[in-house]
N, C-alpha and C positions, 0 to 999 in steps of 0.2 A: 802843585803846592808843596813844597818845601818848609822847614826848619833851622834855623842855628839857634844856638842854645851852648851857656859855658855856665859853670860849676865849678864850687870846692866845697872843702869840709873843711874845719878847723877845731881844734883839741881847745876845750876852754882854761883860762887861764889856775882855776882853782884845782882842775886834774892837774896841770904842773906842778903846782904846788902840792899835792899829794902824792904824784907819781902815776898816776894811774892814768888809763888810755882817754881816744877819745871812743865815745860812746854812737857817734853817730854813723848814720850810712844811707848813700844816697844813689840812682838811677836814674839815667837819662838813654831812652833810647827811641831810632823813628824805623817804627815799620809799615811794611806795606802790604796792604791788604788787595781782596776784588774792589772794594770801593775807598781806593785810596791810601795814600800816607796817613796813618796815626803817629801822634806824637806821646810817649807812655813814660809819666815819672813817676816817682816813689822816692822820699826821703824817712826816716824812722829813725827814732831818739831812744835809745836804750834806757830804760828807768836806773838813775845811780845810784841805788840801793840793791841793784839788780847785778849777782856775782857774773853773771855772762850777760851782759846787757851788749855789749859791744855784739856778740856773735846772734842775738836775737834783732838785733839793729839788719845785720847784714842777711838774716833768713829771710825779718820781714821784707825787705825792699826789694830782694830781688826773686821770690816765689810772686810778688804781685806783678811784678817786671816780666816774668817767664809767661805768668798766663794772661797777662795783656798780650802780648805777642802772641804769643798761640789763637787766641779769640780773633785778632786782626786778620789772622792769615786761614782761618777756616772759616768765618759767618763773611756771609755777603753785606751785609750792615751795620753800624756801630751801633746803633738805634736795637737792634737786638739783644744789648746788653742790658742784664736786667736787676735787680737788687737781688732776685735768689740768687741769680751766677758771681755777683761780687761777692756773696755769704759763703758760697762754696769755697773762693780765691781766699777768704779767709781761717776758712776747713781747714785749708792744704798749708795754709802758715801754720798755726797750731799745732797741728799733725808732724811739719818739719823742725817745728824746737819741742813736740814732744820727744820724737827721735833723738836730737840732741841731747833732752835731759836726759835720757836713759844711755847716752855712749857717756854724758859727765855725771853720772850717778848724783841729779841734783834734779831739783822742783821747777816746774812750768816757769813760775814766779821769778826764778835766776836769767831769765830770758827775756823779762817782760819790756816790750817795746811799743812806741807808738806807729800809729802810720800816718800820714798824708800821700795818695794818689791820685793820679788823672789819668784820662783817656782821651787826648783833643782830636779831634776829624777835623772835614772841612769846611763844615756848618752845624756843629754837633760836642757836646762834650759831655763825659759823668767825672766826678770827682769821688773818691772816696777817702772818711776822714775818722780815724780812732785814735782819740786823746787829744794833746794840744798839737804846735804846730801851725800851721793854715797853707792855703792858696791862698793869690790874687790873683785875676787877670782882668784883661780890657779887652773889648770887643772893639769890631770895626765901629757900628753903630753909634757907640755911646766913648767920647773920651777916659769918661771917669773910671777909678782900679776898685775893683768889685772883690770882697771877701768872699769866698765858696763858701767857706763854713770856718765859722768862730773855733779859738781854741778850748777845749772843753774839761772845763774844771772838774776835779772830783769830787769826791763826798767831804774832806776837809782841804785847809786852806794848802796853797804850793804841792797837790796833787793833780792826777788826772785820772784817764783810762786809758788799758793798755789791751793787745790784741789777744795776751793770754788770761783776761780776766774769765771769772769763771761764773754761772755757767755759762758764759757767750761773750764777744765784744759788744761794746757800743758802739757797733759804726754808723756812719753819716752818710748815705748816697746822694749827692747833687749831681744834678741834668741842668746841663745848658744848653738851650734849643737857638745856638747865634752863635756866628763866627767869631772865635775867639783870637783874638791878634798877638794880643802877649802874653804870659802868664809866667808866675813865679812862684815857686814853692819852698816850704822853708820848715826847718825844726825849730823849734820852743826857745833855740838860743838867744836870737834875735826879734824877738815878737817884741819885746818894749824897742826897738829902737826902729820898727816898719810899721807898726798897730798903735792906732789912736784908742785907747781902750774907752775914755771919755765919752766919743761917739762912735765905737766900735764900728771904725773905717780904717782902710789904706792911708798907711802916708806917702799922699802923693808925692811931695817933691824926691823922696828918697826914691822909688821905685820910675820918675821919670828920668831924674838921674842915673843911675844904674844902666838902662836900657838905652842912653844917647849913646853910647859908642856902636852897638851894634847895629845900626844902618848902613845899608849896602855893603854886609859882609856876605861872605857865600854860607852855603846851606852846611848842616852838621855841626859838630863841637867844636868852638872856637878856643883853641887851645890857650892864646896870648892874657883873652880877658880873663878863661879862668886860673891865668895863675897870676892875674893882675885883682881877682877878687879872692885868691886863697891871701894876697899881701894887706889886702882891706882887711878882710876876716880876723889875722893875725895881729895888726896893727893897736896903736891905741885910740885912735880915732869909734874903735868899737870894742876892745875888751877893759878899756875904763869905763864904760856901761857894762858891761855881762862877761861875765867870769863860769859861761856856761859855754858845754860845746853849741858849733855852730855848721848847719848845714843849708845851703842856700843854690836852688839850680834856679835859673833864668833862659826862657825862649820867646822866641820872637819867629812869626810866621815873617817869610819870604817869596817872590814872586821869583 
């Protein structure tokens, strides 16, 4: 069991116009365990109000990135993975933009970022989710593109929650106990233009689109699409919708 999967990020068009960076940050990587290839992502949206959001962007996704791997390659079962050990993985993020704010002599809050993660096996998956955002994927089983978990608003309107809220995150852990075939993860940029919010579904035709060119490519990062989806990203076919940054990985199991 193998993977390919391709990715980009894109700077929204309203940071241009202010000057300011892009905020997001994302991780795609397959390791290999005693029982098998896992497939481990993490995207994360720096809150824009947030003076180091971009560097809290990049703690979170890749501390969840580090101890994914690490877990794959020391438990004998993904199935082992449990909601305390995801709460720990979240410790160690906190922990690492506290550090942070004390080398920029500045507050938790200047860091605040969301997450979206998964952990796909090869009959097996947990998802974990802090603030908006989402997954999709589709199983063998079933055609239809399945939300992991909703994006999650916060206490007023055009907020959410972030991993340095205090005192704790609100994260989300979903188990998927089914072969998971495709899946897609994504920041908050593009959620109106993949989320049916209406009937808080997938929009299928976008996410079957997406995923036709990737048939019978080889396993790993497919360089070409992602930098045929960083010209999507860019384009105006989507930043006349959303003038936010955007981060978008896409995989697909292969034989």
């Amino acid at each position: 069991m193998t993977w390919t999967w391709f990715g980009a990020k894109s700077i929204g068009t309203s940071h241009l116009k202010e000057g300011t960076h892009c905020d997001d940050f994302g991780s795609c990587i397959q390791v290999g365990g005693e029982f098998g290839k896992v497939l481990v992502i993490a995207v994360s949206d720096g809150a824009g109000s947030a003076r180091y959001s971009a560097i809290g962007a990049r703690i979170t996704s890749c501390i969840f990135a580090k101890n994914a791997a690490r877990f794959v390659k020391s438990n004998p079962h993904l199935r082992d993975l449990s909601t305390d050990i995801i709460k720990e993985w979240i410790d160690e993020i906190r922990d690492g933009i506290a550090s942070s704010a004390l080398r920029h002599e500045a507050t938790h809050r200047d860091f605040a970022a969301t997450l979206v993660g998964c952990l796909i096996g090869d009959d097996f998956a947990v998802f974990c989710h802090v603030g908006d955002g989402a997954a999709v994927y589709r199983t063998e089983e079933d055609g239809d593109w399945i939300v992991a978990s909703w994006p999650a608003q916060g206490e007023y309107a055009s907020t959410t929650y972030f991993v340095t809220d205090s005192p704790e995150a609100r994260s989300r852990i979903i188990v998927v106990d089914q072969k998971i075939s495709e899946v897609a993860v994504f920041t908050d940029g593009i959620e109106q233009l993949v989320l049916n919010f209406s009937t808080r579904s997938a929009f299928t035709p976008f996410f079957d689109r997406m995923f036709n060119p990737i048939k019978g490519t080889i396993g790993g990062r497919d360089r070409k699409l992602s930098r045929d989806l960083a010209n999507l990203l860019d384009g105006p076919s989507v930043c006349d919708k959303t003038d936010d940054d955007k981060t978008l990985i896409l995989a697909k199991r292969i034989q």
